[in-house]
C-alpha positions as CSV (number, residue, x, y, z in Angstrom):
1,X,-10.8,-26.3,-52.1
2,X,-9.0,-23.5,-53.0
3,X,-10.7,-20.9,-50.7
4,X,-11.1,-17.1,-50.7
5,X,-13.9,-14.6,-51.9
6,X,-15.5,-15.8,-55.0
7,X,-14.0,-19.1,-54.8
8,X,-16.5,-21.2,-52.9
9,X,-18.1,-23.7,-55.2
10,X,-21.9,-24.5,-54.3
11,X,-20.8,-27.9,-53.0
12,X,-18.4,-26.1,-50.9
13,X,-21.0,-25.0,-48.6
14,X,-22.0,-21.0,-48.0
15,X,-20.0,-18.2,-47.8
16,X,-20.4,-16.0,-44.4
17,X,-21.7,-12.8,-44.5
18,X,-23.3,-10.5,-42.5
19,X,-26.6,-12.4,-42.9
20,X,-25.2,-16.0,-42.3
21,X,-23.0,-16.5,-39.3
22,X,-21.5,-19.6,-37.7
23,X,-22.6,-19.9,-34.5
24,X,-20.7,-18.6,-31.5
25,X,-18.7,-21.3,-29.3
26,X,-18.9,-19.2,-26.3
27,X,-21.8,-17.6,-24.9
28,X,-22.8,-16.1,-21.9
29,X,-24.4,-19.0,-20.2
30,X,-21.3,-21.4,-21.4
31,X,-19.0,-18.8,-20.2
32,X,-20.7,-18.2,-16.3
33,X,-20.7,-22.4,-16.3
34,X,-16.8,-22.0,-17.0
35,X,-16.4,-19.5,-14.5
36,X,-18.4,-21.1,-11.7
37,X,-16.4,-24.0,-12.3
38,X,-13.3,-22.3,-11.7
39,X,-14.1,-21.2,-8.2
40,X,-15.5,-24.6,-7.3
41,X,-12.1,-25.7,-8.6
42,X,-10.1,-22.8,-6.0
43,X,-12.4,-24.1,-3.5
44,X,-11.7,-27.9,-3.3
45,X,-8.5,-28.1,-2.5
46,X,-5.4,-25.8,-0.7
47,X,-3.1,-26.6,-3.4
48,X,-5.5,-24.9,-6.4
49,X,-4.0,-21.6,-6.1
50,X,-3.6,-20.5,-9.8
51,X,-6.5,-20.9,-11.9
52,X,-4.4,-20.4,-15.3
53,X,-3.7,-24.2,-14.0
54,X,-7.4,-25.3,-14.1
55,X,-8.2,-23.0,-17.2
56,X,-4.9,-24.2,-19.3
57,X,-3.5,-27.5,-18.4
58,X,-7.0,-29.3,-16.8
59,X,-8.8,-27.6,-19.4
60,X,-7.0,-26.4,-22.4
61,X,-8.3,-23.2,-22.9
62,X,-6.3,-21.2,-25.2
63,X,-4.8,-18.1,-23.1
64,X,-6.6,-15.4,-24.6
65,X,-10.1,-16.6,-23.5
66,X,-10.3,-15.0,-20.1
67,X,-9.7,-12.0,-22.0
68,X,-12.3,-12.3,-24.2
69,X,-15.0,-13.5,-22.1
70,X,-14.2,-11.2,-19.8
71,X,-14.6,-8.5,-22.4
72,X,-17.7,-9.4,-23.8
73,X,-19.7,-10.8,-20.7
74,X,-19.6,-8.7,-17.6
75,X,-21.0,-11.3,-15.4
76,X,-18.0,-13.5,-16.3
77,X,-15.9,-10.7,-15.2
78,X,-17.7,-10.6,-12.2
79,X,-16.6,-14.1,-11.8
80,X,-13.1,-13.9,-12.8
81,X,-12.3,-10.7,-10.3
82,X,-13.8,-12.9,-7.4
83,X,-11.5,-15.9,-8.6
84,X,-8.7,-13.4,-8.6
85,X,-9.7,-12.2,-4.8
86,X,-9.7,-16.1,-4.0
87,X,-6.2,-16.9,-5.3
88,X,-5.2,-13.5,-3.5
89,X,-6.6,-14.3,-0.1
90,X,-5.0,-18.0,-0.5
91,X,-1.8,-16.6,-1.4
92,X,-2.1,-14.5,1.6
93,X,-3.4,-16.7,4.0
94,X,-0.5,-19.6,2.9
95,X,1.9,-17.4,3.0
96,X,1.0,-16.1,6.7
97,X,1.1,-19.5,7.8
98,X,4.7,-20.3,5.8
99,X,2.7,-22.9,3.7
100,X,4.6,-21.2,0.6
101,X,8.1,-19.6,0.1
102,X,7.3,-16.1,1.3
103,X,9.4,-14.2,-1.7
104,X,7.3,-16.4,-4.1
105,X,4.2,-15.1,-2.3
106,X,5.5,-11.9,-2.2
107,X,6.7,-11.4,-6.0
108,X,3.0,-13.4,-6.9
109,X,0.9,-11.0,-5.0
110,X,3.3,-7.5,-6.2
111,X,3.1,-8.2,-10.0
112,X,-0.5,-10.4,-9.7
113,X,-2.7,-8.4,-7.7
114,X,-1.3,-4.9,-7.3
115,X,0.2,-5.2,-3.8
116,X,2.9,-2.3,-3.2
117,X,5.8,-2.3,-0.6
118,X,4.9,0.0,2.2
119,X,7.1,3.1,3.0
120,X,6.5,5.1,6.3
121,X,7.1,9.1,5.3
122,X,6.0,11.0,7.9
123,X,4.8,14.4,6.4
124,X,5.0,17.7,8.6
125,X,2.2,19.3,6.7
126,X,-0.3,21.3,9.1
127,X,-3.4,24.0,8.4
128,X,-3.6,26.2,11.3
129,X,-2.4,24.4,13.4
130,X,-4.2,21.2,12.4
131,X,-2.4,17.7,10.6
132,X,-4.1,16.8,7.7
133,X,-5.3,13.7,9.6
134,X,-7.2,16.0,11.5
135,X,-8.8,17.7,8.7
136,X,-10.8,14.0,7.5
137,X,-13.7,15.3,10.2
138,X,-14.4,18.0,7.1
139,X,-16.8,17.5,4.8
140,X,-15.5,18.6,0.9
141,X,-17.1,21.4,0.8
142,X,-15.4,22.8,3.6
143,X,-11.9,21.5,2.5
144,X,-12.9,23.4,-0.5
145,X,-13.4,26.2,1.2
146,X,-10.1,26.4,3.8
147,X,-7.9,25.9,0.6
148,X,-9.3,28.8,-0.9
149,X,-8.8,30.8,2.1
150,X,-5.0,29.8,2.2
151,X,-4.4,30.3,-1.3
152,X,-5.6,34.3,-0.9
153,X,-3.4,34.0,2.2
154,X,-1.0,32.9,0.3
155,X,-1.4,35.8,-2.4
């Protein structure tokens, strides 16, 4: 069959269009199924850490479908963030207990879930008299306020 606008023969079968439309492999029931399979899968056992591993090589999903899902159902991201928080608190938790290499953990959890190194900067900045952890007591409004006061001071 050679294929192509125009060049679908009657015995080909139909041609899609706006009107007819295969129907769609993935929908939102399908996809919640997948994703409450995935954290029954984190769940069994210590060693299910990554869930690319149950999604890819278990399962053979192609790689873009968390993506997708994830785009068009909302409840699946719902899913997917608390799979994420699961493979984070493992990671954590194993690598407390020196169950995994402690750079691996470290490098998984800085480029895989946002974790930043911590740097202590101690800042001498003070408002009458006050450190700015003292000024959390204060409501916006008022913050609003005292900065406006020090910037006519300031004038």
């Amino acid at each position: 069959m050679p294929g192509g606008k125009k060049n679908i023969r009657p015995e080909d079968g139909k041609q899609f269009s706006k009107d007819y439309q295969p129907q769609q492999k993935w929908t939102e029931e399908k996809s919640l199924k997948l994703g409450e399979d995935l954290i029954k899968w984190l769940k069994e056992d210590d060693e299910n850490i990554f869930f690319e591993e149950f999604l890819y090589i278990e399962n053979d999903y192609y790689s873009e479908l968390i993506a997708y899902l994830s785009h068009k159902f909302t409840s699946f991201l719902k899913l997917i963030n608390k799979a994420k928080k699961i493979q984070e608190t493992k990671l954590m938790k194993f690598g407390v207990f020196d169950k995994l290499n402690a750079t691996m953990t470290k490098f998984t959890l800085i480029n895989n879930h946002d974790w930043k190194e911590k740097s202590s900067s101690e800042l001498d900045v003070t408002s009458k008299g006050e450190s700015l952890a003292d000024l959390s007591k204060y409501s916006t409004e008022e913050l609003i306020k005292r900065a406006s006061a020090m910037n006519k001071l300031n004038e």
